[in-house]
VOGUDO-310536 format. One line per 4 residues: number of its first residue (from 1); their letters; for each residue y, z, x of C-alpha. Coordinates in Angstrom, 1 decimal, always signed. Example, Ala and Ser with C-alpha at 12.3 -4.5 7.8 and 13.67 -1.06 7.14 Angstrom:
residues 2
1) as) -4.5/+7.8/+12.3; -1.1/+7.1/+13.7
//
This chain:
residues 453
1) xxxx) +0.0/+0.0/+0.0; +2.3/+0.6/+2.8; +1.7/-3.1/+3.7; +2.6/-3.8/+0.2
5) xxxx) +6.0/-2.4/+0.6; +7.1/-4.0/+4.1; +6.8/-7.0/+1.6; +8.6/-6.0/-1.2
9) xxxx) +11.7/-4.7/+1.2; +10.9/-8.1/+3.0; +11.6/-10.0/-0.4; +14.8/-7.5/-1.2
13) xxxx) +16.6/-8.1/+1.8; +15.8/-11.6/+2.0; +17.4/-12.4/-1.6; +20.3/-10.6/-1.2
17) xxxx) +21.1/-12.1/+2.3; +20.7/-15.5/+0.7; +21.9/-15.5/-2.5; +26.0/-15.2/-2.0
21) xxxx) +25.0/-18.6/+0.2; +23.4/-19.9/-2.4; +26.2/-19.3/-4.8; +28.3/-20.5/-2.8
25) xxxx) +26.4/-23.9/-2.5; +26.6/-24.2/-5.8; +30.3/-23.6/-6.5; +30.9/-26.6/-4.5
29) xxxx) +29.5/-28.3/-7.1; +25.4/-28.6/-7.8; +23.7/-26.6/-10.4; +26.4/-25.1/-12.1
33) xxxx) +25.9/-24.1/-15.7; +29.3/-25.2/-17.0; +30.5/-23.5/-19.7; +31.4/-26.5/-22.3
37) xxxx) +28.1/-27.4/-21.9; +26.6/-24.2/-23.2; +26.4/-21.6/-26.3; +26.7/-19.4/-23.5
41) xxxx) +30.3/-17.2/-23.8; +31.5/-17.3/-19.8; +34.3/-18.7/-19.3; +34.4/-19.8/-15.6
45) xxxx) +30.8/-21.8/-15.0; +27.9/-19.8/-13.1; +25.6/-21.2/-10.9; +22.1/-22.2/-11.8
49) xxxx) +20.3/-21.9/-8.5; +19.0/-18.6/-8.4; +15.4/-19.8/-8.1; +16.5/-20.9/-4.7
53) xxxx) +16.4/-17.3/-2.8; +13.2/-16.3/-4.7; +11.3/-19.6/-3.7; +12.5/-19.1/-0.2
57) xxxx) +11.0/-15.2/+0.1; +7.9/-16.5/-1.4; +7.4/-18.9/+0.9; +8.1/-17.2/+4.0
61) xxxx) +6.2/-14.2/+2.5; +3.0/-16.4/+1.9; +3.4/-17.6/+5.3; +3.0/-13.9/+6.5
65) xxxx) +0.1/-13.3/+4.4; -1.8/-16.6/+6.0; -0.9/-15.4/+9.6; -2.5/-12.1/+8.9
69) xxxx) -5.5/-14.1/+6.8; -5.9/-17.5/+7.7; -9.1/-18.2/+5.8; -7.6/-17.2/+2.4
73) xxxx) -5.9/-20.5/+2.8; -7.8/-22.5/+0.5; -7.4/-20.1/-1.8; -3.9/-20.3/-2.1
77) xxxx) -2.9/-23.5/-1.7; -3.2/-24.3/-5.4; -1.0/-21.2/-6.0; +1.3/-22.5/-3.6
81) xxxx) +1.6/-26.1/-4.4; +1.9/-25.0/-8.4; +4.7/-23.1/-7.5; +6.3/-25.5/-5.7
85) xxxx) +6.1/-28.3/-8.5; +7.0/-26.1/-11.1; +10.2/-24.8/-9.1; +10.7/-28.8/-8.3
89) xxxx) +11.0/-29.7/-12.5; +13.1/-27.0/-13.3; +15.5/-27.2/-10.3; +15.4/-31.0/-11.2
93) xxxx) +16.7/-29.8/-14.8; +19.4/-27.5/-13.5; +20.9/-30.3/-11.7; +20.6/-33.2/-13.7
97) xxxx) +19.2/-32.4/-17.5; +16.0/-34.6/-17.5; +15.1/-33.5/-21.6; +12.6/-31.4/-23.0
101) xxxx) +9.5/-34.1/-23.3; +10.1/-35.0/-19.6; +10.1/-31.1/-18.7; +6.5/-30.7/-20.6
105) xxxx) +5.0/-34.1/-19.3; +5.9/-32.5/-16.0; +4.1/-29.3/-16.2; +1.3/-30.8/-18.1
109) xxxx) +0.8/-32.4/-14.8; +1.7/-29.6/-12.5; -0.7/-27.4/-14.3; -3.3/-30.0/-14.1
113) xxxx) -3.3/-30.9/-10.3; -3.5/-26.5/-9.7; -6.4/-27.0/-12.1; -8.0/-29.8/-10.2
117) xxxx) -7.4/-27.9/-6.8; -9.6/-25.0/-8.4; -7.9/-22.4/-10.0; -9.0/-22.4/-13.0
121) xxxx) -10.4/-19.8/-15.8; -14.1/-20.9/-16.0; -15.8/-17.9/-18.1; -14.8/-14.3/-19.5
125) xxxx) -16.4/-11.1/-19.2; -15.6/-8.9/-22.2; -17.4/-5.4/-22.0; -19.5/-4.6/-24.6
129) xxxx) -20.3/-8.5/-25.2; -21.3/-10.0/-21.3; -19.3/-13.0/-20.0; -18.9/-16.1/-22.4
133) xxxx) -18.5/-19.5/-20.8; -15.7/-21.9/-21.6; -17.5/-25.1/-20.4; -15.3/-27.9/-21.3
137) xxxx) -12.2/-25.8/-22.6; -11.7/-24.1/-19.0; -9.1/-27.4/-17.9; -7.2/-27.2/-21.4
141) xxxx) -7.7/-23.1/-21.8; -6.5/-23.0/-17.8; -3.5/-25.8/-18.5; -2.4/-24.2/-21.3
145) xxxx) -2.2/-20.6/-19.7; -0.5/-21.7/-16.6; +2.6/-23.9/-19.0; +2.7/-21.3/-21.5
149) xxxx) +3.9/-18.7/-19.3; +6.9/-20.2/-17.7; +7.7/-21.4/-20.9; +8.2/-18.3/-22.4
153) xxxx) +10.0/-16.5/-19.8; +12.3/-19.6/-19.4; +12.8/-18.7/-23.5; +14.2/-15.4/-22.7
157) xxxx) +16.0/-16.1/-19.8; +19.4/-16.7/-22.1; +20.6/-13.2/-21.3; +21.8/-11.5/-18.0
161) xxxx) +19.1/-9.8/-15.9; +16.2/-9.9/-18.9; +13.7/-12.4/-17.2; +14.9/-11.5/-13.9
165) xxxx) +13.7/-7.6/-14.6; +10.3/-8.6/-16.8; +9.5/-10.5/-14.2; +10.2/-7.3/-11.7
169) xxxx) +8.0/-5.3/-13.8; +5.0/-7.7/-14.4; +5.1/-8.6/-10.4; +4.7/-5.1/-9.6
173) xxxx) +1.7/-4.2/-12.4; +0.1/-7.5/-11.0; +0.5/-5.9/-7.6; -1.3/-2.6/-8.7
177) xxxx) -3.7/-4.7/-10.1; -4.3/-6.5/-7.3; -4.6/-3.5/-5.0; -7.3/-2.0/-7.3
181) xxxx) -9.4/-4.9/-7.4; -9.3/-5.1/-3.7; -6.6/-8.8/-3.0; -4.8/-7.0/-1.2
185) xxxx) -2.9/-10.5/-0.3; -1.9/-10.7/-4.5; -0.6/-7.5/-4.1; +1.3/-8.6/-0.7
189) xxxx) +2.8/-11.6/-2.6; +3.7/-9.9/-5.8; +5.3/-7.0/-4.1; +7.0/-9.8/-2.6
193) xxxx) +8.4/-11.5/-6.0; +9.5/-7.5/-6.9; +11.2/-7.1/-3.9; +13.1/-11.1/-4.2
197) xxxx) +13.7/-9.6/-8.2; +15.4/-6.7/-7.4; +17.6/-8.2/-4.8; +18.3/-11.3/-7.2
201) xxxx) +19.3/-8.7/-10.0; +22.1/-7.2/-7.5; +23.9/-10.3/-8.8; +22.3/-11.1/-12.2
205) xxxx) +22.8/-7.7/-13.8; +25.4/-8.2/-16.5; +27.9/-9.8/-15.9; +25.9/-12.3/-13.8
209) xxxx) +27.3/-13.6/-10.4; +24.0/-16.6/-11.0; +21.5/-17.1/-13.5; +17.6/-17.9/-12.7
213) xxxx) +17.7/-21.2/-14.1; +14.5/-23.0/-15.3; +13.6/-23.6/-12.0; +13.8/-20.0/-11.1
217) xxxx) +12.2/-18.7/-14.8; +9.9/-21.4/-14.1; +8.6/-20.7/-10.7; +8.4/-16.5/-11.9
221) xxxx) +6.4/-17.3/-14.6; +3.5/-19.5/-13.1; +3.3/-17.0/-10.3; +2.9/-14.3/-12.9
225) xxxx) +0.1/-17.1/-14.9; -1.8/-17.8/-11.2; -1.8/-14.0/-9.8; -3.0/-12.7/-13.3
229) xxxx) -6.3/-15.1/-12.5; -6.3/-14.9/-9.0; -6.3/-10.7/-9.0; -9.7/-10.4/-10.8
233) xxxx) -12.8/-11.0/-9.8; -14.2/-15.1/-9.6; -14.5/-15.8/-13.6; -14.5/-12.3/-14.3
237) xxxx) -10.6/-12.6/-15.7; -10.2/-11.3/-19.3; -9.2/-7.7/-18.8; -6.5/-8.9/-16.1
241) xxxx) -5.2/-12.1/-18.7; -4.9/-8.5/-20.8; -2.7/-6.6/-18.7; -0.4/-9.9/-18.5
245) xxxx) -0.9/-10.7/-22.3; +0.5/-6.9/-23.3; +2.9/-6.5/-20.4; +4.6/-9.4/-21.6
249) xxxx) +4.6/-8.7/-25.1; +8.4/-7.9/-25.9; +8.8/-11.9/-24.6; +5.5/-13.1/-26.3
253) xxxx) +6.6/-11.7/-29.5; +10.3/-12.6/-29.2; +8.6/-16.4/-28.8; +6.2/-16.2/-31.6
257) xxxx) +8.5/-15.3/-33.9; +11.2/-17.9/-33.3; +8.5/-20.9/-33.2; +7.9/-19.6/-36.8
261) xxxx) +11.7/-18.9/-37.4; +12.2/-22.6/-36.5; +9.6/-24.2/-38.2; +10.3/-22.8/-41.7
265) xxxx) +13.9/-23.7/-41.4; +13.0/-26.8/-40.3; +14.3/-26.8/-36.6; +12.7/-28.3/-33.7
269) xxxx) +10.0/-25.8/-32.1; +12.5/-25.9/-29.1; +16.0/-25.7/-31.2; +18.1/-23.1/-29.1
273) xxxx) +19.6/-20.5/-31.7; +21.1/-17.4/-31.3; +18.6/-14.9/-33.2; +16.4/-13.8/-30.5
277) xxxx) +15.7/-9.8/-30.4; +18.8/-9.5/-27.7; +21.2/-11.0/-29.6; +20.1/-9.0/-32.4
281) xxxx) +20.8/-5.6/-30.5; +24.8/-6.7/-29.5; +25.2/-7.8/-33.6; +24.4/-4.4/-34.4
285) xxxx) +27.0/-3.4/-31.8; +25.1/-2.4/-28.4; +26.4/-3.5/-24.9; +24.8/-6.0/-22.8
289) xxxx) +23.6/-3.3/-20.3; +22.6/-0.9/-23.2; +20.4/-3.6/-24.6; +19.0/-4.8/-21.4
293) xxxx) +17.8/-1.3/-20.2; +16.6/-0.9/-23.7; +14.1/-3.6/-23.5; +13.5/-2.8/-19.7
297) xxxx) +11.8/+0.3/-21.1; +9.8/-1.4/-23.7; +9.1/-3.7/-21.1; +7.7/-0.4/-19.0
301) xxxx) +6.1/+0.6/-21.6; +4.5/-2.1/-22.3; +3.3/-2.6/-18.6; +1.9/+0.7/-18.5
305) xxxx) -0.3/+0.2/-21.2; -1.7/-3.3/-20.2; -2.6/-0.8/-16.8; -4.3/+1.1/-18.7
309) xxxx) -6.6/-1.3/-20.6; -7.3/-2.8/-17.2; -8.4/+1.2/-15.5; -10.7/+1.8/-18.4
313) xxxx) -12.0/-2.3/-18.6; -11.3/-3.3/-21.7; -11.2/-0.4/-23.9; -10.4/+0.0/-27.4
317) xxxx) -8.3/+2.7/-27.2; -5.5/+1.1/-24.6; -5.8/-2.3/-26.3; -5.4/-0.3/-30.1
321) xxxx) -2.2/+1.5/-28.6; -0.8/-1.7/-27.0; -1.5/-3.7/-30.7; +0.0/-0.5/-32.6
325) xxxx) +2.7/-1.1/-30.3; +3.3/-4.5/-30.7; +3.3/-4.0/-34.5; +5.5/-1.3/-35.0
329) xxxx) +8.0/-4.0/-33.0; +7.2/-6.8/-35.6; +7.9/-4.6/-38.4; +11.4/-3.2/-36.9
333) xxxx) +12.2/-7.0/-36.2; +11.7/-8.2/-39.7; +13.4/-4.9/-41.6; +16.1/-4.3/-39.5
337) xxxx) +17.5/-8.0/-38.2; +16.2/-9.6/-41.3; +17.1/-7.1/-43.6; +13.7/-6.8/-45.4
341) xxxx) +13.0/-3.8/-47.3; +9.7/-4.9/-49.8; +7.4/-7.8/-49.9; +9.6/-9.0/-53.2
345) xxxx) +12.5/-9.3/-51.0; +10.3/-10.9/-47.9; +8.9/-13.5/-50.7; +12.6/-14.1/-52.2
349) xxxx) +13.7/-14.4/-48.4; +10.9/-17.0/-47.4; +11.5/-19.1/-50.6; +15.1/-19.5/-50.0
353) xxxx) +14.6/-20.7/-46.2; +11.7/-22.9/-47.5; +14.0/-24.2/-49.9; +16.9/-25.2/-47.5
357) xxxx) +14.6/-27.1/-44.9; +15.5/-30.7/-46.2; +19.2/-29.3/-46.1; +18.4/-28.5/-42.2
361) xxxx) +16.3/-32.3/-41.8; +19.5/-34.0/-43.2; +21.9/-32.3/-40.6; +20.2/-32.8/-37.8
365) xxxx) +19.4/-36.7/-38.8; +23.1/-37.0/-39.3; +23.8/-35.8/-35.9; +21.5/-37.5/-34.5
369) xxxx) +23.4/-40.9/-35.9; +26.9/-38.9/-34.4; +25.5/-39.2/-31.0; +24.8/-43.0/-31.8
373) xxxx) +28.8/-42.9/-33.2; +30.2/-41.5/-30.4; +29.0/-44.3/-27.6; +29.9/-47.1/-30.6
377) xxxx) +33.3/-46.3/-31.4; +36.5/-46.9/-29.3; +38.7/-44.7/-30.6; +38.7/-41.1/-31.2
381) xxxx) +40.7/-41.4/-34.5; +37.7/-43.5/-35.1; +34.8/-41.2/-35.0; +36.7/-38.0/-36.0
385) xxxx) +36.8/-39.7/-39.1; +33.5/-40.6/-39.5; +32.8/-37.1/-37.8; +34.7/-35.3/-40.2
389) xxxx) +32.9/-37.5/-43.6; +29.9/-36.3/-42.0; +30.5/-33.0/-42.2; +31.2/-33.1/-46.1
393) xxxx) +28.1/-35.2/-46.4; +26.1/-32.2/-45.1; +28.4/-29.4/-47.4; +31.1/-28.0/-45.0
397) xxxx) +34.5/-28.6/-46.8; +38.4/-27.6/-45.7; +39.9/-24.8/-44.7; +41.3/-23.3/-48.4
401) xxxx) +39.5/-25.9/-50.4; +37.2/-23.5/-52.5; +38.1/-19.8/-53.3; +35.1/-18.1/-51.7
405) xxxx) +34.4/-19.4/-48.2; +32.0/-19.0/-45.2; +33.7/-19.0/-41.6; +31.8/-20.6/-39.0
409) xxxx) +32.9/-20.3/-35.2; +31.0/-22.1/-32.8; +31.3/-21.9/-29.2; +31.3/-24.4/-26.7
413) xxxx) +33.4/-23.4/-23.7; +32.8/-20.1/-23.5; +36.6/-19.2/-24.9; +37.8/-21.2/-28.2
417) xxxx) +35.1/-22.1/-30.8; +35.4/-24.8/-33.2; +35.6/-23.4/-36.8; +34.2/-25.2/-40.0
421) xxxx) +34.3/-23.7/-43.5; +31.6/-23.8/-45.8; +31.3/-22.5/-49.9; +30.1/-19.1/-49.7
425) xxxx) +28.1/-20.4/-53.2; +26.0/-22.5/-51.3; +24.9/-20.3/-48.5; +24.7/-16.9/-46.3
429) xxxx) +27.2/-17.7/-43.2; +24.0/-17.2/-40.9; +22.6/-20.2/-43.1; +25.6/-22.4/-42.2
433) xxxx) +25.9/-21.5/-39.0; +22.4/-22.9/-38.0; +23.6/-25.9/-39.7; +26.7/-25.9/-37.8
437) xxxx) +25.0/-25.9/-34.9; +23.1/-29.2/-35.4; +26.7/-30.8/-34.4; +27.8/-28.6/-31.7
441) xxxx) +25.9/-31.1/-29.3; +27.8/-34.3/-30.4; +30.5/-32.2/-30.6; +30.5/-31.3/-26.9
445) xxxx) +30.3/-34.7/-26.1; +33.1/-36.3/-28.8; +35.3/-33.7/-27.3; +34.4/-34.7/-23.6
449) xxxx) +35.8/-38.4/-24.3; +38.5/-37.8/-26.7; +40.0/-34.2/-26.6; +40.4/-33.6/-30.7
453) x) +43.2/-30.4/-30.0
//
């Protein structure tokens, strides 16, 4: 263990040396996340290249751990080479947006050349029923494991410091892990993602200097997917995919539950909104820092329990706490941010979303035909026009027009919103403010060729 924490002072020290360079790289303009580009609310843009340190003390910390163990070599390459092509897409993305399809086509294929190098998951051993071959499913089972992941903590990595500290905690249990199971090198090279965590949150605890980026949530993520099979025994994997399945729970869930949000409104599965569980906690009036330390506990928590399911292999009693857990959340998500007090009002509340998904289709058809608009016309006064038609089409109206009305602010440079109005008759303002947000896109981009104000 003492080994284990040269490396994770090895990682600390490392990221904080290199980060102010790296921000500094990208202040001279690559990777910046500019603020009319976001939902974000900055005002000044912050860099998007905070993958950059952590990849370095990875490296040179997996470099360490070969010198000391040459012959584990083989054994990590995959790891390595995974890491490298999934840090390679999303850095790719920070700099230059290459689109959601592209993204997933490219760690379809990053997860499937790890896969072919021979890390896969090939059977599980569950006590109580002996180890069950997956045959055939252990490519698409292992594929889907190592995108899945980095996908969800690129999801929740909209909010100073939250991916950057699960990824902390879940680095360190998969060290413990490690170090119990006797890969002693997992444990080297997790303590060393800790250590490259903690020095990375020196600057991306609220407010944040840099954010991770989806190359560094990314790269975090498919380490935390590999280690979680590569710190059990050969095959022997399910009570380790545990202790990662319940540790990251708070992000699992928060995931879940917008993919369903999304789908009964009628939003693409990978829509961004503004209604995951963080933003939840600053409506009801909590700081940034209050809320992040918040769900670092949870996130503790969490951890701790997935521990324990893996010290006593699989039994009921951790993985009963860990799904009481997890439910208890669920049920505080759905009566308390969505105001749900009785399955008569969940049933009314499920209806009335049902019921306004065509509504939801229509806007983001219409927008679509904006973007096509805004390349076609040659005049602002020209599409503003059709912009503004548009937005009657849909159901917004003037300022004054009816007597009851629903204010809508949306932000798009991080200090003035655009404001639309909508008939309080025909909606909840949460309601019209997801449709709102169909056009802040073409909005953006209207407003970057023909300034409307």
């Amino acid at each position: 263990m003492i080994v284990g924490i040269f490396f994770f002072v090895f990682g600390f020290l490392l990221t904080v040396v290199t980060t102010p360079w790296v921000i500094q790289l990208a202040h001279s303009g690559v990777g910046l996340d500019v603020a009319d580009e976001s939902r974000k609310q900055q005002v000044t843009p912050v860099p998007r290249l905070g993958g950059m340190p952590i990849m370095l003390a990875l490296t040179l910390g997996l470099i360490l751990i070969l010198l000391k163990h040459s012959s584990r070599l083989a054994e990590w390459f995959p790891i390595f080479i995974g890491a490298t092509l999934m840090y390679a897409l999303g850095l790719w993305d920070d700099i230059s947006r290459i689109g959601a399809k592209k993204k997933l086509f490219g760690q379809i294929a990053a997860a499937s050349i790890v896969c072919w190098l021979g890390l896969s998951i090939e059977r599980f051993s569950v006590p109580g029923y002996g180890e069950i071959e997956l045959g055939m499913w252990a490519a698409p089972v292992t594929i889907f494991w190592l995108i899945a992941i980095p996908n969800i903590v690129n999801l929740i990595d909209g909010f100073d410091g939250l991916a950057g500290g699960l990824g902390l905690f879940m680095s360190l249990t998969l060290g413990i892990v490690g170090f119990y199971t006797g890969h002693y090198e997992v444990t080297w090279f997790a303590f060393t993602m800790a250590g490259a965590l903690l020095g990375f949150l020196v600057f991306n605890f609220p407010p944040a200097k840099i954010y991770l980026g989806d190359g560094g949530a990314y790269l975090i993520g498919f380490v935390i997917a590999a280690l979680s099979m590569s710190s059990a025994h050969k095959g022997s994997i399910a009570a380790v995919l545990m202790v990662t399945v319940v540790g990251m729970g708070l992000p699992i869930l928060d995931t879940a539950l917008a993919l369903v949000r999304r789908a009964m409104r009628g939003f693409p599965l990978f829509h961004a909104d503004s209604e995951h569980i963080h933003h939840r906690l600053m409506e009801f009036g909590f700081s940034k820092r209050r809320v992040l330390l918040g769900l670092y506990g949870l996130c503790v928590a969490l951890s701790l329990v997935g521990l324990a399911i893996f010290w006593n292999k699989g039994g009921t009693l951790p993985i009963a706490i860990g799904a009481g857990l997890l439910f208890l959340m669920v049920i505080g998500i759905v009566r308390h941010f969505h105001r749900v007090s009785s399955w008569q009002d969940a049933h009314r509340k499920v209806k009335r979303v049902l019921s306004r998904r065509q509504t939801v289709q229509y806007a983001l058809l219409q927008a679509k035909v904006l973007m096509i608009e805004v390349e076609r016309c040659e005049s602002g006064e020209e599409f503003w026009g059709i912009f503004d038609q548009t937005l009657r089409r849909v159901g917004f109206c003037d300022k004054g027009e009816v007597e009851e009305q629903v204010v809508v602010n949306i932000r798009y440079n991080g200090s003035r919103p655009w404001t639309v109005y909508a008939p309080r008759e025909d909606g909840t303002e949460g309601e019209w403010q997801s449709i709102a947000e169909c056009f802040r896109p073409v909005y953006v981009k209207a407003q970057e060729r023909w300034d409307r104000w």
